[in-house]
N, C-alpha and C positions, 0 to 999 in steps of 0.2 A: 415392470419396475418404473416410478416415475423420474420426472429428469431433477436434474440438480439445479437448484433454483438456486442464483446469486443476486441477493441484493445489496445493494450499497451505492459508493457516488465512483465515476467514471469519469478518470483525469483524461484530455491528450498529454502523452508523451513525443516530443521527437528530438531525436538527434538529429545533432550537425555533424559530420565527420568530413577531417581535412588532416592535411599536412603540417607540419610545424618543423619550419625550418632558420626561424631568424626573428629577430627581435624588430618589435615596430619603434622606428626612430624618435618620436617623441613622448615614449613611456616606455616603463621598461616589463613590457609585457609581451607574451608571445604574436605573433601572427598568423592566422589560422588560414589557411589557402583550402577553402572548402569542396571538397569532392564530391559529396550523398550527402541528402535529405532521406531521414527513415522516421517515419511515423508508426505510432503502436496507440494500441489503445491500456491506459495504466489503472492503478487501484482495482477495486471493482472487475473492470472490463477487460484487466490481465487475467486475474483468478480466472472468471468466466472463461475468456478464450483459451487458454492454458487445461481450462478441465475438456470443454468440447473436442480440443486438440488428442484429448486421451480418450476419444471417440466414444464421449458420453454425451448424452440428449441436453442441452441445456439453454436455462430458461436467462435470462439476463432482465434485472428489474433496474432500472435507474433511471438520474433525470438526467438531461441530457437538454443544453441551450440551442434557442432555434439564431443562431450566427454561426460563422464558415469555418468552426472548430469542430462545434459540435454540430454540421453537416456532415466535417472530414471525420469525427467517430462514427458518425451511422455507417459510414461507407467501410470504415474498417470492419465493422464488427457484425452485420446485418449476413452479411454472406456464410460464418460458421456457426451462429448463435440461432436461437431466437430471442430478440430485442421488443421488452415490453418498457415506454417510454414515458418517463415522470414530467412535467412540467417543471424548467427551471428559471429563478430569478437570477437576473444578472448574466455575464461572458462565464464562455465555458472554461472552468481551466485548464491550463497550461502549462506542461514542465517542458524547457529548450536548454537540453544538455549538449554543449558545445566539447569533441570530444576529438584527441587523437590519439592515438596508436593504441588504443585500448583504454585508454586513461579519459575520466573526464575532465575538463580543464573550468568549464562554470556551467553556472546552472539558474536562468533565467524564465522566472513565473508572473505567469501573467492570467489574469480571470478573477473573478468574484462571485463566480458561480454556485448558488444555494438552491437545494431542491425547494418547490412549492408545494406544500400542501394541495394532494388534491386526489380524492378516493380514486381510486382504477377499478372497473370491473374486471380488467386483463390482469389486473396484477394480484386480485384475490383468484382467479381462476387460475393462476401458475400455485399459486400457494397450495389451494385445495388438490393438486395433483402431483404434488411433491414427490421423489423419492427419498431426498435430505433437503437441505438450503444453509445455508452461508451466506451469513451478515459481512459484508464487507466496509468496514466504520472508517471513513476515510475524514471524517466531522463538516461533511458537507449538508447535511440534514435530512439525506436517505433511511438512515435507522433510525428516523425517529417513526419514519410510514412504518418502518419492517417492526417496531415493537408492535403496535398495529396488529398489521397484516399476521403477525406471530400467533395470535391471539383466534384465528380462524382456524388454526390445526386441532385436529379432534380432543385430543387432550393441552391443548399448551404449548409451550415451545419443548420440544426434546419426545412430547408424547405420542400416543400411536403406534414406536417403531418407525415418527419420521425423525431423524437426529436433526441438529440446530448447531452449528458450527459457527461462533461469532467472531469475528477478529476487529479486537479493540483501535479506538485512539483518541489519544488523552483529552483529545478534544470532543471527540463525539460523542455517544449516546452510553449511558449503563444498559451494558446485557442485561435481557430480560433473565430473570428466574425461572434457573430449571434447564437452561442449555446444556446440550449434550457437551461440547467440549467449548473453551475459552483458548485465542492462541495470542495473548500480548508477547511482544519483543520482549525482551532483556529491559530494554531504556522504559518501555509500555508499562510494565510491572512496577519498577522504582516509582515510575508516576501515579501508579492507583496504590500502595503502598506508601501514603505520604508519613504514617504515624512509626517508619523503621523500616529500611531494606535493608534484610542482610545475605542475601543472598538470591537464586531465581528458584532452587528450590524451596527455601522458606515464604519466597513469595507466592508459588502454586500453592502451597499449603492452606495460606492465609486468603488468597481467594477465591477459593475453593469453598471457603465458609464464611466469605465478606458476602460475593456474589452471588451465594445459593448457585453455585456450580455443581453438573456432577464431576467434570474432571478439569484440570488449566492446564496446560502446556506453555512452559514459556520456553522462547525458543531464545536460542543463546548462539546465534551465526555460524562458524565452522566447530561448535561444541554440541554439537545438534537440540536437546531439550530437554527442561526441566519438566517429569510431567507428575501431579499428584490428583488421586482420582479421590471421590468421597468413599467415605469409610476404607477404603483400600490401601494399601502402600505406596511409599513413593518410586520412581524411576529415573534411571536417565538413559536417555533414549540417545547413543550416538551415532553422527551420519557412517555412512559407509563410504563414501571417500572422503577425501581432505583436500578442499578448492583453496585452503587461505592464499590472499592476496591479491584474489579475481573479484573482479568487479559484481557485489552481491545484491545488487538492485533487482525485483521484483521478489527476491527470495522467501518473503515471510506469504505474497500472494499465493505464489506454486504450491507450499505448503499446508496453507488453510485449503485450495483445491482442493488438492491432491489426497486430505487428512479427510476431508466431506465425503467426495467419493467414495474412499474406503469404507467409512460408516454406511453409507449409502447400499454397500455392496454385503455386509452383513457384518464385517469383523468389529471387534471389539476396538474399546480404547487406544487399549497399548497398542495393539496392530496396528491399528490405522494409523496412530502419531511415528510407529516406523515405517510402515510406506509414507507419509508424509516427508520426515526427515530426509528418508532416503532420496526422492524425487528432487525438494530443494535443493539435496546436497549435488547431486548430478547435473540441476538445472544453472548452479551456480559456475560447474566445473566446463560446461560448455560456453560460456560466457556471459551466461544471465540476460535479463531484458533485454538488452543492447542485440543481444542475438535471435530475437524473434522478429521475425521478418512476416509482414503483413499485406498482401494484395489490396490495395485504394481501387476503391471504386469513387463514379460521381454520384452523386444523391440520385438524382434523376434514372440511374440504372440498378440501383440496387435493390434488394428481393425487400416487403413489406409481411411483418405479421397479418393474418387474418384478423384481427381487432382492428390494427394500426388502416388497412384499408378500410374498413366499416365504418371507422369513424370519419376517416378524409371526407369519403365518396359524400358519406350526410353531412358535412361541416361544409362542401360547395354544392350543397343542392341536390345530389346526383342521384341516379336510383341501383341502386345494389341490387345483384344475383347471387343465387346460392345455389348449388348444387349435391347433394351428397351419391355416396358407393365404394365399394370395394377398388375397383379401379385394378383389377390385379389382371395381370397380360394387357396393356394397355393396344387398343385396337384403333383401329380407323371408324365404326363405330361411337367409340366414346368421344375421341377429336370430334368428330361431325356432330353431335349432343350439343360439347362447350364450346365449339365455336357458334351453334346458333343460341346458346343459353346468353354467350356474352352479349350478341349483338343487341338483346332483348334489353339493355341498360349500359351504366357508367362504367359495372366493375364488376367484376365474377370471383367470387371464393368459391374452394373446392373444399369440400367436409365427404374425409375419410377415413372410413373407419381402422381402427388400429389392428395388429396382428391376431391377436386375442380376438376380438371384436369379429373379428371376419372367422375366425376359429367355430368360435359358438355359430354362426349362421350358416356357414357352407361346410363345415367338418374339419377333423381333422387335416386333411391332405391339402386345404391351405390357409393360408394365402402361396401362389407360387412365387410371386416377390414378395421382401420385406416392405414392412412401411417406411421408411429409411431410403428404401430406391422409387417405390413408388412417388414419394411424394417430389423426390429429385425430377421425375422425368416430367410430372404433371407440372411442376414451377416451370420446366424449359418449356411447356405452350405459351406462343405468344400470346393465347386466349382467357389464360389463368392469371389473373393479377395476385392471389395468395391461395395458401392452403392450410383448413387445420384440421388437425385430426383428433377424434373422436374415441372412447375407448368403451362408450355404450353400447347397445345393440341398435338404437336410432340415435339418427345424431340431433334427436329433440332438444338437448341442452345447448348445442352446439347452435342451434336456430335460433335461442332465447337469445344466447351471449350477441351472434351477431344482429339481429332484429332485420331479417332482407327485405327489400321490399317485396322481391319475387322468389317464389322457389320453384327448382326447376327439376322435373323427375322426365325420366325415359318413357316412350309408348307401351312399353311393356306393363307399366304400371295402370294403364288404364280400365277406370270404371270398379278398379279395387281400393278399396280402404288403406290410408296411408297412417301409419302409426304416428307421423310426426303434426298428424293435420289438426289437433286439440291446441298444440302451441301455434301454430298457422294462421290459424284462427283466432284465436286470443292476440296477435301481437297486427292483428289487419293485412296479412303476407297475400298477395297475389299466387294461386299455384300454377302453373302452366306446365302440359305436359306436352313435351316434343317427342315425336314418330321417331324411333330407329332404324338404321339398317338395315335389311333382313340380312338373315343369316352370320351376321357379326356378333361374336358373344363368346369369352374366356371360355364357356365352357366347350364351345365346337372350338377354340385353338386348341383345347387341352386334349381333343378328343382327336385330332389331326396330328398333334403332335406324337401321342401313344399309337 
């Protein structure tokens, strides 16, 4: 199953939270005696982390400013995601909710932050291995690439069997035609509705056959949502708790999640707009955004996509390694491999093959870890600057995308015909094969272990 790809634009968020106990003497406003700094990554980059958090594989496509915002987002969001990165004009934005005992008291924006045009190979290659995706329309000028990039799915957006989950704003882009579901607010609907709102059901109705939708979902806060599907009846879809009066900020992002996955995962419509609903409503009842709490990294330590390094390494000159393999019972052996593969250049990716992937070539009985830990333990080498994973049986595409200068195989390979050596050669790759071990090889641990 492929991962959930979110595209859209990615605010910082942070709180200020403090005390309030007295009035500042020459205005009659509170006084905020501040306790915590909490940053989060918002729009966009909540949905996303909010889905991987429900330990699903997820891709993150947005633009993202190169000043100390949008450094402080990489740092947020690079360690549970994978972050494929747009070029942006202008400061990254900014929401600074100043807040206490639960309550927010203001709310101070700052940034001018607009995506740039400018095609990704990384971010057509997230699309073309979609398992759903989620437009996240925040009108910063991310959907207007994702109408785009829509357009590389086999059939269009919604076709295939990959669904297309869009969530509107008033300011951003018209859904493309044909999306699987549409999720504007209450407020969202009255505004694309300019000719007569009478309601959030009358308004799913109507654009449901404005937008060439197959289904809308308009979501109505602690009333959970109005949903009408094409040719089908209408719904309303209510939450299963009741948060009124809690602070509902990030609530329609959890939702559009939450509502993707489901699709993603097989269920229908109506299903998935009630695990949707249900997820907001819960997410609301725990305290909402305010209560997602986010580990900061610095730029300088945080984990890099395998593109995101490909491109550095060549953009300061540098010469890139590549590696590919199973990788599964990770040995002293393969260590000894990538630390002399890395020495051979600037930067080492590891290209490995996926669960399936390693299925088809050595059998059923494995991989004996998933890809999910392997690639966890191969990131913790110091010798590995990224890793991707592949879901062919060679990671020949996987060589295109990154263009290495060198590729680096095991002694065992020697003097045999390497399947990936047509593109190798085509792209100018240096191959160099490094001597093994003896004796080190998954299949004697597997055979030690039994």
């Amino acid at each position: 199953m492929g991962p959930l790809v979110v595209i859209g634009d990615t605010l910082l968020d942070v709180d200020v939270e403090g005390e309030t106990e007295r009035l500042c003497p020459d205005a009659p406003v509170p006084v905020v005696d501040v306790t915590a700094e909490q940053a989060r990554p918002g729009g966009a980059g909540l949905a996303a982390l909010l889905a991987a958090r429900d330990g699903a594989d997820v891709v993150l496509v947005t633009a993202i400013g190169e000043d100390p915002d949008g450094h402080r987002l990489c740092g947020l969001l690079s360690e549970e995601l994978e972050l494929v990165r747009l070029p942006m004009s202008g400061g990254t934005v900014r929401k600074t909710r100043v807040r206490s005992r639960g309550q927010t008291l203001l709310r101070l924006d700052t940034g001018d932050g607009v995506a740039r045009y400018a095609p990704s190979d990384a971010a057509a290659e997230a699309i073309r291995r979609a398992g759903a995706v989620l437009v996240s329309d925040y009108g910063r000028g991310v959907a207007r690439m994702a109408r785009e990039l829509l357009h590389q799915l086999p059939c269009g957006a919604g076709g295939a069997g990959v669904p297309v989950v869009w969530d509107p704003h008033p300011r951003g882009e018209q859904p493309v035609a044909g999306c699987t579901l549409l999720t504007p607010s209450e407020a969202e609907a009255r505004a694309m509705c300019p000719s007569g709102y009478t309601g959030p059901d009358q308004a799913a109705r109507q654009l449901v056959r404005k937008l060439r939708a197959r289904a809308v979902a308009v979501t109505t806060g602690s009333r959970g949502a109005a949903l009408a599907v094409e040719g089908g009846p209408f719904a309303h879809v209510p939450p299963p708790v009741q948060a009124g009066g809690q602070d509902a900020c990030g609530a329609g992002d959890r939702f559009a999640g939450a509502t993707a996955l489901a699709l993603r995962d097989g269920l229908d419509v109506r299903d998935a707009v009630t695990v949707g609903v249900g997820e907001a409503s819960r997410f609301v009842e725990r305290g909402g955004a305010a209560n997602v709490k986010v580990a900061e990294q610095e730029l300088g330590d945080r984990p890099r996509t395998a593109l995101e390094v490909a491109e550095l390494t060549r953009a300061n000159g540098g010469r890139l390694i590549a590696t590919g393999g199973c990788f599964d019972l990770l040995h002293a052996g393969h260590v000894s491999l990538l630390r002399r593969a890395r020495a051979l250049g600037d930067a080492l990716v590891v290209c490995v093959n996926s669960d399936d992937s390693v299925r088809r070539l050595k059998g059923p009985g494995r991989p004996i870890v998933d890809v999910r830990d392997r690639v966890e333990v191969l990131r913790a080498l110091g010798c590995v600057d990224a890793v991707m994973v592949f879901e062919e049986n060679t990671p020949a595409r996987a060589i295109e995308l990154l263009r290495p200068d060198v590729w680096v195989k095991g002694g065992d390979y020697e003097g045999e015909f390497l399947p990936e050596s047509e593109v190798l050669g085509r792209l100018g790759a240096e191959i160099v094969v490094l001597s093994t071990l003896p004796g080190r090889s998954t299949t004697n641990l597997i055979r030690e272990i039994q």
